[in-house]
C-alpha positions in Angstrom: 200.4 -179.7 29.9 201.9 -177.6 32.3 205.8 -179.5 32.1 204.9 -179.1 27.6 204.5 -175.5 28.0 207.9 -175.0 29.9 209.8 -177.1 27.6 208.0 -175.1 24.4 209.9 -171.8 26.3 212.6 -173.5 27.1 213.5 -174.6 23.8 212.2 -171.8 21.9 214.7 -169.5 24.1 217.6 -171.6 23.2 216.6 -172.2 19.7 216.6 -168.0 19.3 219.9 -167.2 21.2 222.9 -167.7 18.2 220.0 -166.5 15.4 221.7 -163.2 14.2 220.2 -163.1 10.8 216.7 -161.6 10.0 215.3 -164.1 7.7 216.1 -166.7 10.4 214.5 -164.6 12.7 211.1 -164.7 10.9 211.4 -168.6 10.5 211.9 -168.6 14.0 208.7 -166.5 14.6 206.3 -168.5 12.7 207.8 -171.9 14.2 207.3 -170.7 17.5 204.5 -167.4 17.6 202.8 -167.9 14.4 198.6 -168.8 14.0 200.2 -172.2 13.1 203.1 -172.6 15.4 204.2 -174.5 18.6 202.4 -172.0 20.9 199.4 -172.1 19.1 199.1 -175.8 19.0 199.7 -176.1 22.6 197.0 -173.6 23.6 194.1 -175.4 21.1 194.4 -178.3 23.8 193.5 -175.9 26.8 190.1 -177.3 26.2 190.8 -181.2 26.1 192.7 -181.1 30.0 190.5 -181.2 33.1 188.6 -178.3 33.9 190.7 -177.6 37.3 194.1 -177.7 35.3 192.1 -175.1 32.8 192.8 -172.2 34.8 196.7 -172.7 35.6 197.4 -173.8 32.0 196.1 -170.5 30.5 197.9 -168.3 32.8 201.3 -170.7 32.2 200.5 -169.9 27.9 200.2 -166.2 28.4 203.1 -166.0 30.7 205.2 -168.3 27.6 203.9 -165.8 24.9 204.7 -162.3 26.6 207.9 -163.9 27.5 209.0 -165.3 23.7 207.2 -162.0 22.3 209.2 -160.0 24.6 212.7 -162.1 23.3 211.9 -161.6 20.2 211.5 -158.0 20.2 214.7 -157.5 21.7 216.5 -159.5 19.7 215.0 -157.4 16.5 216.1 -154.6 18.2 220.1 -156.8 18.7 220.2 -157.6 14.9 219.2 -154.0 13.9 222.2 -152.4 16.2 224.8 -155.2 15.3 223.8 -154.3 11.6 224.2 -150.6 12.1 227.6 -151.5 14.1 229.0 -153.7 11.6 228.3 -150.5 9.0 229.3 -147.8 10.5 233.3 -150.4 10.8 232.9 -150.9 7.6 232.1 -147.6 5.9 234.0 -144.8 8.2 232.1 -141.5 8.9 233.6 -138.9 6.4 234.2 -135.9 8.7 234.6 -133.6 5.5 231.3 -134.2 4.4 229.6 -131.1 4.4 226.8 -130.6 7.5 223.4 -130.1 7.0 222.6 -126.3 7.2 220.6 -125.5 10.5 217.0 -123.6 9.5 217.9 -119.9 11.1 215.4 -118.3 14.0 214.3 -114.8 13.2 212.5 -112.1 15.1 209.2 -111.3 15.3 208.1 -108.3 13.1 206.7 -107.0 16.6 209.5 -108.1 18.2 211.8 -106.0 15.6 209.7 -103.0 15.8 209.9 -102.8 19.4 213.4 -103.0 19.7 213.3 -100.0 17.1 211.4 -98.2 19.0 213.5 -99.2 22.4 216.5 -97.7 20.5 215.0 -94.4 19.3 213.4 -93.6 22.7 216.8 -95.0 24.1 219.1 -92.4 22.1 216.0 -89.7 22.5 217.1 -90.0 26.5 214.1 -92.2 27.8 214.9 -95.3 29.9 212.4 -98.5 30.1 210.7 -98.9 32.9 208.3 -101.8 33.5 205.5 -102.2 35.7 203.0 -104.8 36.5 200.1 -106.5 33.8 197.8 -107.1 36.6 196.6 -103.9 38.2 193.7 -102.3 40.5 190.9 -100.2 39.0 191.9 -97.2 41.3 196.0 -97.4 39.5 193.9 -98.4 35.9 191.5 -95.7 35.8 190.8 -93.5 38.9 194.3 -91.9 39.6 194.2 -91.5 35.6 190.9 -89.1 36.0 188.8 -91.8 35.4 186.4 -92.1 38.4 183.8 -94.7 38.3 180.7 -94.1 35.7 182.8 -91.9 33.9 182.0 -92.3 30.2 185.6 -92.9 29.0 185.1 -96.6 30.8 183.2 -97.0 27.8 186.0 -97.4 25.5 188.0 -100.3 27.6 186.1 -103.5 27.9 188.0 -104.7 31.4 188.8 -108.2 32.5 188.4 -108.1 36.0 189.8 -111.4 37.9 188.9 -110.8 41.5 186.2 -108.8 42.7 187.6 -106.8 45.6 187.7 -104.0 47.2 190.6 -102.7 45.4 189.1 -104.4 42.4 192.0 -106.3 40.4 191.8 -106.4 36.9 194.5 -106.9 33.9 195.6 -103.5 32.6 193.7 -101.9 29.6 196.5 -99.7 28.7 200.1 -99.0 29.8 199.2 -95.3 31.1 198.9 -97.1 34.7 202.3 -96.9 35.0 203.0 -93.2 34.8 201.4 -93.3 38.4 203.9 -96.4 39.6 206.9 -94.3 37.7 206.5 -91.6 39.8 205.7 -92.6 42.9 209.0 -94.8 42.1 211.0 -92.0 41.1 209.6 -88.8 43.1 211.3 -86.5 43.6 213.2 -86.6 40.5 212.8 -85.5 36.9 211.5 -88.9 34.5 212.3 -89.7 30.8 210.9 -92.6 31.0 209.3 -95.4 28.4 206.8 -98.1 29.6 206.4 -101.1 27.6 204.2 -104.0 28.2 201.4 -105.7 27.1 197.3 -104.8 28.1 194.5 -106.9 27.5 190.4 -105.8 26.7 187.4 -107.9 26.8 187.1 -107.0 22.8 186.1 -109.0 19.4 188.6 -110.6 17.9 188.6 -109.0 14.2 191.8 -107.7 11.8 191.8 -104.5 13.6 191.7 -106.1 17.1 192.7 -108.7 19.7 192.2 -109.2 23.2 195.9 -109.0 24.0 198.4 -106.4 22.6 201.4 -104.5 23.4 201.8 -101.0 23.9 204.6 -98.3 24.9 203.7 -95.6 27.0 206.2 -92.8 27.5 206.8 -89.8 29.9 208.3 -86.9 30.6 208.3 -85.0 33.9 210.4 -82.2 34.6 210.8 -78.2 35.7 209.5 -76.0 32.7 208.0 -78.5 30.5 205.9 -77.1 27.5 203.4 -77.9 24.7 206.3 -77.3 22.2 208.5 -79.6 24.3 206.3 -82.2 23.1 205.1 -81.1 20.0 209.5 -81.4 18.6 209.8 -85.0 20.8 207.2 -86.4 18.7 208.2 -84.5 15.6 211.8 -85.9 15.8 209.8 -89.3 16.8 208.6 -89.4 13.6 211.6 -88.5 11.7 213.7 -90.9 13.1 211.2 -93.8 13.0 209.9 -93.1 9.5 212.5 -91.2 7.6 214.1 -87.7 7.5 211.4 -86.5 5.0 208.4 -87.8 7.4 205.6 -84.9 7.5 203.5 -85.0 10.2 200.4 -82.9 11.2 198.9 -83.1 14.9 195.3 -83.2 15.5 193.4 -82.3 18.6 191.8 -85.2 20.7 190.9 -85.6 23.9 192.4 -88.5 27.3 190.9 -88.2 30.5 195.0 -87.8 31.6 196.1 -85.4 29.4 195.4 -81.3 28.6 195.5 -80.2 26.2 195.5 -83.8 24.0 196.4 -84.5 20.5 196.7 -87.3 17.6 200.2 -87.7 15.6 199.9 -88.5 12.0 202.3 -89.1 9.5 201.8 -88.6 6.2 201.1 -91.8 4.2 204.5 -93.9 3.0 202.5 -96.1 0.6 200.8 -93.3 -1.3 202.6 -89.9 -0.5 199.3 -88.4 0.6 197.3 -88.9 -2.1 195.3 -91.1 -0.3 195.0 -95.2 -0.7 192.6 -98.2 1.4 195.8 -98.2 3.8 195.0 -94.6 4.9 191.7 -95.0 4.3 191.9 -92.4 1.4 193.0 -89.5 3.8 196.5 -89.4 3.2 197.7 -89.5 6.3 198.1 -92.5 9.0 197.6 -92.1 12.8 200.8 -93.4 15.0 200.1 -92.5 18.3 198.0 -90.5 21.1 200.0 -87.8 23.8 199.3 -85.0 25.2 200.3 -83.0 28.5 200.0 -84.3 31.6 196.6 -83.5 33.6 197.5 -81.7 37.0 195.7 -84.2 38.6 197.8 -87.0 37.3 201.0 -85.3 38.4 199.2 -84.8 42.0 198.8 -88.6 41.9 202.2 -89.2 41.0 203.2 -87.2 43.7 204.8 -84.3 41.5 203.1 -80.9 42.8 201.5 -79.5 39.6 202.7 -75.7 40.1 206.4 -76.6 40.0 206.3 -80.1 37.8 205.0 -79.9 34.5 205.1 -82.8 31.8 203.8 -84.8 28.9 202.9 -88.5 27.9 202.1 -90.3 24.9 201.2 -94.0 23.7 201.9 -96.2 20.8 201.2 -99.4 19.9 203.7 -101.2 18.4 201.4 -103.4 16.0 199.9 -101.0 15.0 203.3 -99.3 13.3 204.2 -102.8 12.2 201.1 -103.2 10.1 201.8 -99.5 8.6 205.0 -100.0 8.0 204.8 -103.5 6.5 201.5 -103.6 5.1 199.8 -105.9 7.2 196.0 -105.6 6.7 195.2 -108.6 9.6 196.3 -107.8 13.2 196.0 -111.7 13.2 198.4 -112.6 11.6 201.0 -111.6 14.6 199.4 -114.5 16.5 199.1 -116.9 14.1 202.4 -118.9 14.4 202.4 -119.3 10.9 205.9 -119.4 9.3 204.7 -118.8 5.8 204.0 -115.0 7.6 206.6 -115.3 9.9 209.6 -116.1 7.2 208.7 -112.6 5.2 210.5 -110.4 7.5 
């Protein structure tokens, strides 16, 4: 049994060496691998031979069949690159053929926006300066007049990641970084812009995602007034939304700010006469600022009787979906190109 099944491999090797055709490939398949072949037959007398050759026979038969199986699918792979070979002499590759056109990568709309934004700041004399995601709650909220219990914790759901003394949590908002910008550039006057993104433990809806970007900006110098920042946002506006842009500010209220106030422009989609984008009011809300709390400015290191300053924050989604007409904030994290390939 044993000498049979080494001269079924030996001859079924030999017999498949010059085949170089695919039909005689397949005849050479069934003769030798097929239900009814030479293999087959060989293995339906495993039963007839004495039950102590059982055992050694078997393993000999799968040791024929992986290694004819294994042949075989090489040589299919052999006929298959001959065939392409032989082609490709034949028929020469045409090198004026025209090439396939490559599908074109495109920005984000997010992406787009905040480069827009980078530029205008950029040109408005404001610098970028970045600073960390992961933050304590003393840089997050207490040097930002937001002691413990206070009830403006209310309106950031945290994610806090170590429970520590310092408390370490990811950052809720980009204003954090006013405190590292001017420790970092004390004593020196700032322009500076702080992009990045924050993260809150919210619901996941169309107007809201755990994750988002935002751009903080400040200003610290000698002399700084409310009018200083009421003509930097003013000319914000203009140059991000058009020389016709009216805007109207609204009084509001930040833990690091005083006096605070809202920016609004008037509505692009309606002209102020009101629409479900604006929610009927005519105007749209584009960012938060205000002047810097004394406070703040003793945090930062800046002695409040000589420095003075503002700081306001955007998010850049936010003016996407105006400006584009976005009504899902989901959409930005969606991947899908059927979104993606409109802008």
């Amino acid at each position: 049994m044993l000498d049979n099944l080494n001269q079924l491999r030996d001859d079924a090797l030999s017999a498949l060496s010059p085949i170089w055709d695919e039909q005689q490939l397949e005849e050479w398949r069934i003769k030798y691998l097929g239900r009814k072949g030479a293999l087959a037959a060989q293995m339906e007398q495993l039963g007839a031979i004495p039950k102590e050759q059982r055992a050694a026979a078997g393993k000999l038969a799968n040791e024929v069949k992986n290694a004819l199986e294994t042949a075989y699918e090489a040589k299919v792979g052999a006929i298959k690159q001959r065939a392409l070979s032989e082609s490709l002499e034949a028929e020469p590759l045409d090198v004026t053929l025209p090439g396939r056109p490559v599908a074109h990568g495109r920005l984000h709309p997010v992406t787009t926006t905040m480069r827009e934004l980078y530029r205008i700041w950029g040109d408005m004399g404001f610098q970028v300066f970045r600073t960390r995601e992961i933050e304590t709650d003393e840089m997050n909220f207490q040097l930002l007049n937001i002691p413990p219990f206070h009830p403006a914790r209310d309106n950031w759901s945290t994610f806090y990641i170590a429970d520590t003394e310092e408390r370490v949590l990811l950052r809720t908002h980009t204003s954090p970084g006013q405190i590292r910008a001017m420790r970092a550039m004390h004593p020196n006057p700032i322009r500076v812009i702080l992009p990045g993104m924050c993260y809150r433990y919210e619901q996941i809806t169309a107007r809201s995602e755990i994750q988002f970007p935002q751009i903080e900006g400040l200003a610290v110098g000698h002399n700084i007034t409310f009018a200083d920042l009421l003509g930097t946002m003013t000319e914000f506006a203009r140059r991000m939304f058009g020389e016709n842009a009216k805007v109207r500010f609204r009084a509001d209220h930040f833990p690091f700010t005083e006096p605070s106030m809202e920016l609004d422009v008037e509505c692009f989609l309606c002209k102020g006469a009101g629409c479900g984008v604006c929610k009927y009011t005519g105007w749209l809300e584009i960012l938060g600022s205000g002047m810097v709390h004394p406070d703040v400015l003793r945090n930062g290191g800046y002695d409040p009787a000589e420095w003075s300053g503002f700081a306001f924050g955007m998010g850049p989604q936010r003016i996407a979906m105006l400006k584009h007409d976005i009504k899902d904030i989901r959409y930005f994290w969606g991947n899908d190109l059927r979104f993606l390939e409109q802008f």
